[in-house]
N, C-alpha and C positions, 0 to 999 in steps of 0.2 A: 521557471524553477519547478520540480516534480517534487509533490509532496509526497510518499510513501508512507501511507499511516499503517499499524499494527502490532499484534499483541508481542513476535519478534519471539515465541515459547516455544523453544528456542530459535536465534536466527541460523537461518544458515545459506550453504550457494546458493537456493534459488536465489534468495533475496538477491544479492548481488547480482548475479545473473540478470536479473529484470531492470536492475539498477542500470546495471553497463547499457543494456538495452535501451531503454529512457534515452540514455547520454548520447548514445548513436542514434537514434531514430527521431525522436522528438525534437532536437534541436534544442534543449535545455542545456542553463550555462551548469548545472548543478542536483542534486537529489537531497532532498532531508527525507532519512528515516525519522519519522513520526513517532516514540516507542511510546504505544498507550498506557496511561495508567491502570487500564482493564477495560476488558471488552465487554458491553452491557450484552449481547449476546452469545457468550459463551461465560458457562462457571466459573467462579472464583477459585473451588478449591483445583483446580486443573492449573492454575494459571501459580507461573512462578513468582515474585517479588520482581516488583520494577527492578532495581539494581542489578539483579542476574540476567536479567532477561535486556536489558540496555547495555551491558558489558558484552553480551554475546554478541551483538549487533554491531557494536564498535570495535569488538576485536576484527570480525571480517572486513571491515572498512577503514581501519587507519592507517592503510598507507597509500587511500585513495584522495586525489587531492579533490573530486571533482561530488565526493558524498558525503554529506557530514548526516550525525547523529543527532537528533536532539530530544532534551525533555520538556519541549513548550508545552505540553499538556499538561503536563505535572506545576510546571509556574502558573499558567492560566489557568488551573482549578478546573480542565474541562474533560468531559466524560465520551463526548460525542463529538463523533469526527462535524459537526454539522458546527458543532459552537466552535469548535479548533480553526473551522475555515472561514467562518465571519470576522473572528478575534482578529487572525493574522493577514487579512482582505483591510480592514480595519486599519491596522497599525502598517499596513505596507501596501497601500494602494496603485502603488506606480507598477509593482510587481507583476508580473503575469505568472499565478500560477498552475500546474496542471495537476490534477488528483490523478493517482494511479492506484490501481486495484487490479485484485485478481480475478479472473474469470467466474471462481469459486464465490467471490464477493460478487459479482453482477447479478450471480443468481438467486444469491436474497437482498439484494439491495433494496428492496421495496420496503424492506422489516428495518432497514434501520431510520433513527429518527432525521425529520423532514429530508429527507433522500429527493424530492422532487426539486426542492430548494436547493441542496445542495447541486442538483444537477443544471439548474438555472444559475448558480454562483461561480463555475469555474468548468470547464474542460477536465473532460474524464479520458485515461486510456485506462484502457483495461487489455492486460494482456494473458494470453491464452496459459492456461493451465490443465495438466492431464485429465483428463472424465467430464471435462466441466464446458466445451466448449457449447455443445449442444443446449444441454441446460441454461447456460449463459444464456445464449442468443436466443434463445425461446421464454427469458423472464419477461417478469411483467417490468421492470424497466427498460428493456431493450425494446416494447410491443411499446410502453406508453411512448419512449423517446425516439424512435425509428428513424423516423423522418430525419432528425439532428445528426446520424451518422455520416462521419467525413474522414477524411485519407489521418492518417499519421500524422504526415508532415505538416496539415493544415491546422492543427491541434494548438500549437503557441499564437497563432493570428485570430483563431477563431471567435466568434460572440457567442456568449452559453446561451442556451443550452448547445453542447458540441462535445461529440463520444467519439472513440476511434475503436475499434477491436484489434489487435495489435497480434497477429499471428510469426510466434517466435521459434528460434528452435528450442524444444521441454528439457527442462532442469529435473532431473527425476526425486530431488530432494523432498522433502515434506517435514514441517513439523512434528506432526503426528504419530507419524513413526520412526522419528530422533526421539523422541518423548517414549515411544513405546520400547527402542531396542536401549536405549542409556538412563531411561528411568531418573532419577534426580544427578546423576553424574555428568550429566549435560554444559552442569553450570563454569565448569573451567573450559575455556576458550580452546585448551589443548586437545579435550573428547572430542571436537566438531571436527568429524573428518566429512570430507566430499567425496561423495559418492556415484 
């Protein structure tokens, strides 16, 4: 199973995008979007209400049988994708599952918390993202974890620590500037167009 965690402000096709990609590539039966309660490193006042920003995410995804949404972070009380992946390791041991992030996330992974642990707790893909592949692969967890890089497909058998870099075709979407061109008008399902 691929965990997809994020702040989702707003979602849009990449997300999915990366998702389908998971489903084909990885060999997972499935994807949960993670929608976080908020992100310790990025501001609050940028960041929409869970509710809007978990409806955006499940609009693009309900009528995929193979990706569900969810707010276990908001149940578990947890802030950090680090407590999210012990809690649910925890409560569902027989699981195998894989953390996936963006390229953009590789490149500060080191800032978030116990990020070494997390990367001894579960298989990472991380897949490529516009500007970011360089930086990626030149972070300090790509230097400290080097050695642990293995194929794609070998990512659900693997023992952690074990990373893939997952070069896809680019989704030109971005939060950022969905956020920038629709301003708070984002939040009905119908504004998100693909671009």
């Amino acid at each position: 199973m691929a965990l997809y965690g994020g702040s989702f402000n707003p979602a849009h096709f990449g997300h999915t995008h990366v998702a389908k990609e998971c489903l084909k590539r990885l060999g997972v039966d499935a994807v949960w979007f993670l929608v976080s309660p908020g992100n310790p490193l990025k501001a609050d006042a940028d960041m929409a209400d869970f509710d809007k920003r978990y409806a955006s995410i499940e609009a693009l995804t309900k009528n995929h049988p193979r990706m569900h949404v969810s707010d276990i972070e908001t149940r578990l009380g947890t802030r950090y994708s680090a407590d999210t992946i012990f809690a649910l390791k925890k409560a569902m041991p027989h699981t195998n599952f894989i953390w996936v992030i963006g390229a953009d996330n590789l490149a500060s992974f080191h800032r978030w918390r116990s990020w070494q642990e997390i990367a001894c707790a579960l298989p990472i893909a991380v897949f490529d993202r516009p500007g970011y592949s360089i930086t990626g692969l030149n972070a300090k967890f790509a230097r400290r974890f080097g050695r642990f890089r293995t194929k794609a497909e070998k990512l659900g058998t693997s023992c952690s620590p074990a990373w893939a870099f997952l070069t896809i075709p680019r989704h030109p979407a971005s939060a950022t500037r969905l956020r920038q061109q629709l301003g708070k008008t984002w939040l009905a399902s119908a504004d998100i167009k693909e671009t």
